[in-house]
KOLVEXLUM-97677 format. One record per residue (C-alpha): residue number from 1; x negated, y, z. Coordinates in Angstrom, 1 decimal. Each point is the difference from the previous one (the first is absolute). Layout:
! KOLVEXLUM-97677
  num      c1      c2      c3
  NUM       X       Y       Z
...
END
This chain:
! KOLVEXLUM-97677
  num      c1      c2      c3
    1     0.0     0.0     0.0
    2    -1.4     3.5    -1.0
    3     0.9     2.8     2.5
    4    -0.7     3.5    -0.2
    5     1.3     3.0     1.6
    6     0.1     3.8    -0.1
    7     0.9     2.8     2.2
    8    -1.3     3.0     2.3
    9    -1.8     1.8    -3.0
   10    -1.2     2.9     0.7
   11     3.1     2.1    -0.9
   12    -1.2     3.2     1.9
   13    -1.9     0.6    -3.0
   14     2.9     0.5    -1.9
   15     1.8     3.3    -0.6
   16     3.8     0.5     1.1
   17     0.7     0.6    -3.5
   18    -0.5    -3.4    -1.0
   19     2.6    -1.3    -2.6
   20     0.5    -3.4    -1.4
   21     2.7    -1.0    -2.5
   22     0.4    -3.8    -1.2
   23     2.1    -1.3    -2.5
   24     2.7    -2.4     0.5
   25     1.2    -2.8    -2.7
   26     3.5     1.1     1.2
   27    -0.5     3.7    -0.6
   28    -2.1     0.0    -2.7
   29     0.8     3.2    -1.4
   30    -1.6     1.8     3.1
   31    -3.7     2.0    -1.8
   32    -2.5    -1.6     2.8
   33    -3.0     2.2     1.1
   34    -2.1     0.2     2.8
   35    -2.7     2.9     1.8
   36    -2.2    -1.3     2.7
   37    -2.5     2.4     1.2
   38     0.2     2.0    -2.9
   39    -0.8    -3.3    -2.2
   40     2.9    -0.1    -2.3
   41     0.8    -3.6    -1.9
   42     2.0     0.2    -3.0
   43     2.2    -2.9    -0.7
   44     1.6    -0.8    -3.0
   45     3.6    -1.2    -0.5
   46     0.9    -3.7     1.0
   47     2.3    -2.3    -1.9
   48     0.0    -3.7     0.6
   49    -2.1    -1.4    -2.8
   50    -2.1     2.7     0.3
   51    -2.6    -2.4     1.0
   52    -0.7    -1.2    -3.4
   53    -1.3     2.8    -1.6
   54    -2.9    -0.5     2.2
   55    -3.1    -1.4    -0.2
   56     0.3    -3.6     1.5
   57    -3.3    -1.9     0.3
   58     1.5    -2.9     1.9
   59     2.9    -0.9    -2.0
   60     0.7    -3.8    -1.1
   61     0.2    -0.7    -3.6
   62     3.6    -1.5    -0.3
   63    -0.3    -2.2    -2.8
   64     4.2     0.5    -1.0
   65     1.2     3.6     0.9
   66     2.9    -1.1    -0.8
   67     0.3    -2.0     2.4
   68    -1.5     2.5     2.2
   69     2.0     2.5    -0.9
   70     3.6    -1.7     1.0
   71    -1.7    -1.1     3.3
   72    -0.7     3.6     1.0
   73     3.5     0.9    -1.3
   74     1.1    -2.8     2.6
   75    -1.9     1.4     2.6
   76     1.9     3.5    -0.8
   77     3.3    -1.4     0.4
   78    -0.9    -0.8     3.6
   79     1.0     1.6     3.3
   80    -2.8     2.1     1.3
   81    -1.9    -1.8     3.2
   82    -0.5     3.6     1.6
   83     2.5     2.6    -0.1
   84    -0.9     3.7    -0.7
   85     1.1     0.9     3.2
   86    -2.6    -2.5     1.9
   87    -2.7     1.1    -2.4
   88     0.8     4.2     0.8
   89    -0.4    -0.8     3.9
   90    -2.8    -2.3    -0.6
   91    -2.1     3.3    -1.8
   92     1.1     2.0     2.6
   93    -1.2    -1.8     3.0
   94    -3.2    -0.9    -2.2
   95    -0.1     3.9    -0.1
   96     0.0     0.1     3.9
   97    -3.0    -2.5    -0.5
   98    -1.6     2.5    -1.8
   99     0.1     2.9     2.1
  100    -1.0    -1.8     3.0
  101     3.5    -0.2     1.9
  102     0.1    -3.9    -1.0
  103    -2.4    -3.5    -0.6
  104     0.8    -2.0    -3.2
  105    -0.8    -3.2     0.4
  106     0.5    -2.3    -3.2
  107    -0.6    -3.8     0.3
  108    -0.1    -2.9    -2.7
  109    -1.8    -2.9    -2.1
  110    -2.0     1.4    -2.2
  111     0.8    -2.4    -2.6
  112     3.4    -1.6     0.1
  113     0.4    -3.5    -1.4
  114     4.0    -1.5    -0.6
  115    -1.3    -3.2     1.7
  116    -0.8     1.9     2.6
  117     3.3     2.4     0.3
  118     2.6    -1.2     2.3
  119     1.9     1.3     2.9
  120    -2.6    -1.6     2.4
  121    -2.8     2.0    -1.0
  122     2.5     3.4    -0.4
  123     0.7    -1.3     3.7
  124    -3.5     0.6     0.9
  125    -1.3     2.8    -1.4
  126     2.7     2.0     0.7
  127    -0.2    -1.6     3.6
  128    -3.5     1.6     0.2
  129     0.4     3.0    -1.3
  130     2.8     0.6     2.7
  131    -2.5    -1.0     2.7
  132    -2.8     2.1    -1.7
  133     2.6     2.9     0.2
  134     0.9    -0.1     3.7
  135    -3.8    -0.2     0.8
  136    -0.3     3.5    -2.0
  137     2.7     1.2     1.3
  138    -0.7    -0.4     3.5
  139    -4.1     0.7    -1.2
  140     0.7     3.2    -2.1
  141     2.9     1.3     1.5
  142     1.4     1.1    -3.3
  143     2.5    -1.3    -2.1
  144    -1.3    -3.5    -2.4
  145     1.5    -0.3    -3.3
  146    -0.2    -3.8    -0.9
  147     0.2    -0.8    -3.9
  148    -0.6    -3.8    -0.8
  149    -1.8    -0.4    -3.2
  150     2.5    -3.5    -1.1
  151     0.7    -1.4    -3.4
  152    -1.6     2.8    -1.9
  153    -3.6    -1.5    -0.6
  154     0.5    -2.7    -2.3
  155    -2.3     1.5    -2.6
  156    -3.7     0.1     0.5
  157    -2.3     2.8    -2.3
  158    -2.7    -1.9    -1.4
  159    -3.4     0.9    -0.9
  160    -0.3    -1.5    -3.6
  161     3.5    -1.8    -2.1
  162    -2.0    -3.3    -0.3
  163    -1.1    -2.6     2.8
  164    -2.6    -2.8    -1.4
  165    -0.1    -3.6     1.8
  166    -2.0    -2.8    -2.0
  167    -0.2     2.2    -3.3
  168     3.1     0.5    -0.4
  169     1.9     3.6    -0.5
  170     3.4     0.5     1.7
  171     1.8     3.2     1.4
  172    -0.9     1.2     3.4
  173     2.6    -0.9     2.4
  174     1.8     3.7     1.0
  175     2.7    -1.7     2.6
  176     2.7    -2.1     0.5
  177     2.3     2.9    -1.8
  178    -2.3    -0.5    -2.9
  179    -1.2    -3.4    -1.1
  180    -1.7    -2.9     2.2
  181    -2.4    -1.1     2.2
  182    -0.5    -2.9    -1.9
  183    -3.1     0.1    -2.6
  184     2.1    -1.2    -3.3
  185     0.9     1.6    -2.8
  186     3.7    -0.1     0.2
  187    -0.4     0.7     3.6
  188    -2.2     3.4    -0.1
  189     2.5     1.4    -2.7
  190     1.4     3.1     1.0
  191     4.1    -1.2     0.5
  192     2.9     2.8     0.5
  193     2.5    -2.1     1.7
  194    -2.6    -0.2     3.0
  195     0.9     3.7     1.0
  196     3.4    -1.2     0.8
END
């Protein structure tokens, strides 16, 4: 389990005229833009697919976008898993981190296999984060913010697209949400239907 935590920056440094803006998928006509300490950061506007008119240096190679294609449009039929409401108070307590009034502490694997994802290990983790949190609590005496890092890492970046075992060539395994484990051909294939 990876843990790591932030809080009680040194916020003094920071001038009262602070302002931070974030955009929201649920408001996404709001213009974003944000002045810390006189740095400004200019954001531009976000839509959903935004994200692939980016560079992407860790991308699998899909051999039928087709395919791919309908999974993802399955995957946008879904319910969301967090509401926009959850995700608003989560940025502002993460906020409170940031100014020193709060201590985030975020806990997870940090590489999530499906073998290895079941309500036992959920059970756990979150079990010990809880436990890590009333130790800070009573440590700190601030407020914790507890986020558990859970069935989000299936995907690993790789160094290099190919792995090499006896001679032969295959794709790099990049996570159960990817392809497999398992050094084969059909195997290492990058398959759609595993990010449903």
């Amino acid at each position: 389990m990876v843990l790591s935590g932030a809080g009680n920056l040194s916020s003094k440094t920071l001038c009262s005229k602070t302002q931070i803006f974030s955009v929201h998928a649920a408001n996404a006509s709001r213009k974003p833009a944000a002045e810390v300490v006189g740095i400004k950061v200019r954001w531009s506007n976000w839509v959903v697919d935004s994200w692939k008119s980016k560079k992407v240096l860790q991308i699998p190679e899909y051999p039928n976008k087709e395919e791919l294609e309908s999974v993802l449009m399955t995957i946008e039929s879904f319910r969301p898993i967090v509401f926009a409401g959850e995700a608003r108070k989560l940025e502002e307590r993460i906020a409170d981190a940031a100014f020193g009034k709060a201590f985030l502490l975020q806990g997870g694997d940090c590489a999530e296999s499906f073998k290895e994802f079941n309500a036992k290990n959920i059970r756990d983790t979150f079990r010990t984060l809880l436990q890590m949190g009333v130790v800070l609590t009573f440590g700190g005496q601030m407020k914790i913010i507890k986020v558990g890092r859970m069935a989000g890492q299936f995907a690993k970046p790789r160094s290099g697209p190919l792995e090499t075992s006896d001679g032969v060539k295959l794709p790099i395994y990049q996570g159960d949400i990817i392809n497999s484990h398992v050094f084969d051909e059909k195997a290492r294939t990058p398959d759609p239907q595993r990010l449903i």
